[in-house]
N, C-alpha and C positions, 0 to 999 in steps of 0.2 A: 436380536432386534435388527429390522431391516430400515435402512435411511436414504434417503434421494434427496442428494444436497443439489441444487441449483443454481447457475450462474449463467449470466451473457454470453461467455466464451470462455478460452483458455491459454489464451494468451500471456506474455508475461507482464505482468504488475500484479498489485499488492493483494488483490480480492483471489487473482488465482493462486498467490503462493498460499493464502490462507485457505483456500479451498484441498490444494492437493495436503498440505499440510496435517489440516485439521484429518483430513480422509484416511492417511493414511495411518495417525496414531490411533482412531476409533477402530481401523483394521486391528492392530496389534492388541485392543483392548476384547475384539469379538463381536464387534457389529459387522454386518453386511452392509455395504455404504457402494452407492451408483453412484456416478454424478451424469448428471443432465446441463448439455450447455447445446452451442452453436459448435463447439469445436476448436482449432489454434493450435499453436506452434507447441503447446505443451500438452496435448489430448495425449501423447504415447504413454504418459507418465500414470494416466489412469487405466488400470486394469479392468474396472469395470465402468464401460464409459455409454450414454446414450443422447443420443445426436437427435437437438433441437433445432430447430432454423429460427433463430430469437435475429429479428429484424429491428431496424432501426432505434429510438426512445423511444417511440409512443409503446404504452402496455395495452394501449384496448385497439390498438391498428386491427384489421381482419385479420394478415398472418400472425400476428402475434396469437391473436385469442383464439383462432384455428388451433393451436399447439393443444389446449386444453382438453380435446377428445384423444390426441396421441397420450399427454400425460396420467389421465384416467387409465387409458390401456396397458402403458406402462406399470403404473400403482398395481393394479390386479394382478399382471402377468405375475410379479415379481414380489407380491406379498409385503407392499410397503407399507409401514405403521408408522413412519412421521417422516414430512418432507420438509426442509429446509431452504431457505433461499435466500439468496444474498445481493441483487440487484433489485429495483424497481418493478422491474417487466418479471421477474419470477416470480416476486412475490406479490402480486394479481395471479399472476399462472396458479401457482400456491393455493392460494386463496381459492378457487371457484374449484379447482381440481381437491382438495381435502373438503372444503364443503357437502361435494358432493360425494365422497364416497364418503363421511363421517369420518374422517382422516382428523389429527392434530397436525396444527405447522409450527415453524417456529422459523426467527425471521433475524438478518445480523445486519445492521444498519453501520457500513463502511465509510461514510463520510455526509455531506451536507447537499439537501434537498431543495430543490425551489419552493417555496411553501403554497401548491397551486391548490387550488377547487378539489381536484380530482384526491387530492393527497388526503383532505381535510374529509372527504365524504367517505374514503376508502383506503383508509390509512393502510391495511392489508400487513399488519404486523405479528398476526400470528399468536398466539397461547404466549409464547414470552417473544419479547425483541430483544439481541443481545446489541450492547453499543459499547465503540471501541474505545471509548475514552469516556471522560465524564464532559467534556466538550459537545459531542456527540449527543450525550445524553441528553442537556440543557434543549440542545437544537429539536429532539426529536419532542422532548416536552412543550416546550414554549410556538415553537413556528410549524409542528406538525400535531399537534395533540392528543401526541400517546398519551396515555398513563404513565404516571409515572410507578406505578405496581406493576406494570408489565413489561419494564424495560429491568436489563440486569448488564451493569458495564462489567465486561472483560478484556482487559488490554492483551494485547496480542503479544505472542513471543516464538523466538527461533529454537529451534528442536538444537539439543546439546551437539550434536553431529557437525551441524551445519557452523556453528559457534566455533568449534576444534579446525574445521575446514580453515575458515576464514582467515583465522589469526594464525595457521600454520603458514599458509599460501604468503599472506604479506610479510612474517619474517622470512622466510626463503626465496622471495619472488622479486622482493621490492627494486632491487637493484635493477635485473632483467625486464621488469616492466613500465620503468621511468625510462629504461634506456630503448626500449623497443618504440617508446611515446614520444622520444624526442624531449622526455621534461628531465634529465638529472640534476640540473643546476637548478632548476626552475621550486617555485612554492606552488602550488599547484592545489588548486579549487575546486572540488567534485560538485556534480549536481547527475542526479538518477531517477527520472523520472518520466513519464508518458509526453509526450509531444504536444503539449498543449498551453496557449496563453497564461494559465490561470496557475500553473505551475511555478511560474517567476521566471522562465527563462531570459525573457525581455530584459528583465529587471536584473539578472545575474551577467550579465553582457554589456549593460549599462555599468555597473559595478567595474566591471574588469576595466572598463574605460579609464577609471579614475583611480587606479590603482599604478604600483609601480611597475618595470619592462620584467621583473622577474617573477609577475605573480603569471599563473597559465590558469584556465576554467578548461576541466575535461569534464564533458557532459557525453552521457549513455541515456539517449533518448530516442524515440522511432514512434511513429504512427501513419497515419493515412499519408499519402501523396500529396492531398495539399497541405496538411500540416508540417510533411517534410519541405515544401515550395517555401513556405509561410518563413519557417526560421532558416531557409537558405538565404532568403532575401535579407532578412532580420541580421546576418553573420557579415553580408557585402557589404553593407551598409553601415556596419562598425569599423572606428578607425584601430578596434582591437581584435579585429576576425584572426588576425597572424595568431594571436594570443589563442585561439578557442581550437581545440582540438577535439573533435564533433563523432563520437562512435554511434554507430545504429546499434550495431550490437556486437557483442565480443565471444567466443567460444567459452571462457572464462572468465567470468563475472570476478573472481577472486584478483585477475591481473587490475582494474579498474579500481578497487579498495588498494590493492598493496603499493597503486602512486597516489594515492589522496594525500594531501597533508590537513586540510580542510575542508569538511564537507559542508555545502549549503542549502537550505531548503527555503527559497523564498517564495510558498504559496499565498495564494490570496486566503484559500481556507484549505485545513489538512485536518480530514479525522482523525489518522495517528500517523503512519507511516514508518511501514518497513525498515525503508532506506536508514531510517535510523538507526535500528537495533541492527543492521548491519556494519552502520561505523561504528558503533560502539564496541562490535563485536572484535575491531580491527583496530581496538583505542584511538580514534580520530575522533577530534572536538569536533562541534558542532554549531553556525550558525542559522539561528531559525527565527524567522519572523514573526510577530502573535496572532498565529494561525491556526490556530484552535489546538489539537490533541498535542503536536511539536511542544509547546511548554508544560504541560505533562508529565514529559519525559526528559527535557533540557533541564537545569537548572542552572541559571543566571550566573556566569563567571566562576561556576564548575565547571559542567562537562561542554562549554563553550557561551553561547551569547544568544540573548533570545531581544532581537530588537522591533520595537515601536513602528520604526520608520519605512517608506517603503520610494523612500527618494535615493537615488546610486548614490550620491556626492557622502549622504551620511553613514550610509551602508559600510561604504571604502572608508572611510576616516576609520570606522570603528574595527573594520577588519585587518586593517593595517594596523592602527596601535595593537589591536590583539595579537596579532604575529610578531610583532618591534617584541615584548617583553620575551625575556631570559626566560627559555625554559617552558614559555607556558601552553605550547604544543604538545609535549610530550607530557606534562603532570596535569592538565586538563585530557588527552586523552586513557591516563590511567584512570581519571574520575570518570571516566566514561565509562572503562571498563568494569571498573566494578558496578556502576550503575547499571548495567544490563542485568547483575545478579539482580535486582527486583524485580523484572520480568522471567519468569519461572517455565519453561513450555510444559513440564510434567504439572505444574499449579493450572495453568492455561486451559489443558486437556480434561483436569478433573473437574474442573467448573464447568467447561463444555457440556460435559459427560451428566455434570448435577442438570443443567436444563435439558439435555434432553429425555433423562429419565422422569424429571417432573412434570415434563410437558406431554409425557407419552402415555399414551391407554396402556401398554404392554407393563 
């Protein structure tokens, strides 16, 4: 069976780990799997890769909707019998490109939507919509008006490999990568995420303000020029910027997990998120705000703290007693780490595997 997964790019965050992800276990199962984007700093990792020019958000812009005779062409050359798509703008692409050749699609709805006109007239969700949480799912029923018989949640998970990586690198690393950071004495605060407002960074820089001189925020974050302008300003302007040590990006992603002591995710809204199943994969607790899929996967004074608030002064009180008690770093991130056994990636892949053979003519 032949599949053409689609995305915006390929860049690193959470849509393209799950793109190359999912791609590369449907290879090992005997699909022929394209992926079609704009392209990015992780296109090498796709073997079979075909280059879209996907501009801006709008999906019905003219270069966007130009794409739709190259995608048709594509489908023929290449013998595609179900296309996939994982952004807004593909899946319209999706949509009028399987229309017309009598294609099935099938559609993965990665986080929360504005709920406009165009959404509501052409929702463009495809024979099934997978959503990554049951958060997700609520969103897509209630403020976008799927079906809810056409929506099927599959929480996301890390391939056993990547799991053995991770927890190897931080017990053998950890010393060498506090000390190359400048943090060994330091407790020290992760945050990993896209360069963006709504991500909490504001909010996680606030926090460090009202915290004590040993806590440190290392944040792995990178996007456009002015969203790097945005939180440079954002960093001067705190009387805790000494405290904040700011990577664009690291050659090893594993040195950034093996100095975390606490990882935080304070979004305004998170369909599920990666970064998660990454610290957990590195038993590091977890604070997260109730931001949709994050409580999901947290659970409340286990595998760390899922707070209400989204004011620094209560944030820090609570993250601070959370660190004051004996011990409860290291026995909340063992409850982390077994909590990742619920997220399955061989469970992950076969439910994939069920929608797409359900959804396909072949």
């Amino acid at each position: 069976m032949r599949i053409l997964i689609l995305c915006n790019h390929l860049n690193v965050g959470g849509i393209t780990t799950y793109v190359l992800d999912v791609a590369s276990a449907l290879r090992e199962r005997g699909f022929d799997v394209w992926v079609g984007s704009g392209g990015g700093s992780r296109v090498k990792e796709v073997p079979e890769h075909l280059l879209l020019d996907v501009k801006g958000k709008n999906a019905f812009s003219p270069g966007n909707l130009a794409l739709i005779p190259r995608l048709i062409k594509y489908s023929r050359e290449l013998g595609i019998d179900l296309l996939w798509a994982h952004t807004r703008i593909t899946q319209v692409l999706a949509h009028f490109t399987a229309g017309y050749l009598g294609l099935p699609y099938i559609t993965t709805f990665h986080g929360f939507f504005t709920p406009k006109l165009g959404r509501r007239l052409l929702p463009a969700c495809g024979k099934t919509a997978i959503a990554v949480s049951r958060s997700v799912a609520r969103h897509m029923m209630t403020d976008l008006g799927i079906p809810q018989e056409r929506i099927k949640i599959i929480y996301n998970a890390l391939p056993e490999g990547r799991v053995r990586l991770l927890e190897s690198k931080r017990r053998l690393f950890r010393d060498t990568a506090r000390r190359n950071f400048g943090l060994e004495d330091a407790l020290v605060l992760g945050m990993m995420c896209r360069l963006h407002p709504a991500k909490g960074l504001g909010l996680a820089v606030g926090v460090l303000e009202h915290l004590p001189e040993k806590f440190r925020l290392l944040v792995l974050a990178d996007g456009p020029q002015g969203r790097r302008e945005w939180f440079q300003r954002l960093l001067e302007n705190s009387p805790a910027k000494d405290r904040v040590i700011w990577l664009r990006e690291v050659e090893d992603v594993g040195l950034f997990w093996a100095s975390v002591d606490l990882f935080l995710m304070l979004s305004d809204r998170e369909g599920f998120g990666y970064s998660l199943l990454e610290a957990f994969s590195c038993g590091i607790p977890v604070v997260t705000t109730n931001c949709g899929g994050p409580v999901e996967l947290v659970r409340h004074e286990r595998e760390g703290l899922i707070l209400d608030s989204d004011q620094p002064e209560r944030i820090a009180e609570e993250v601070k007693g959370f660190c004051e008690r004996p011990g409860i770093l290291e026995s909340a991130g063992r409850q982390a780490r077994q909590r990742l056994e619920s997220f399955d990636f061989n469970t992950f892949v076969r439910e994939v595997e069920s929608v797409i053979l359900s959804s396909s003519k072949v």
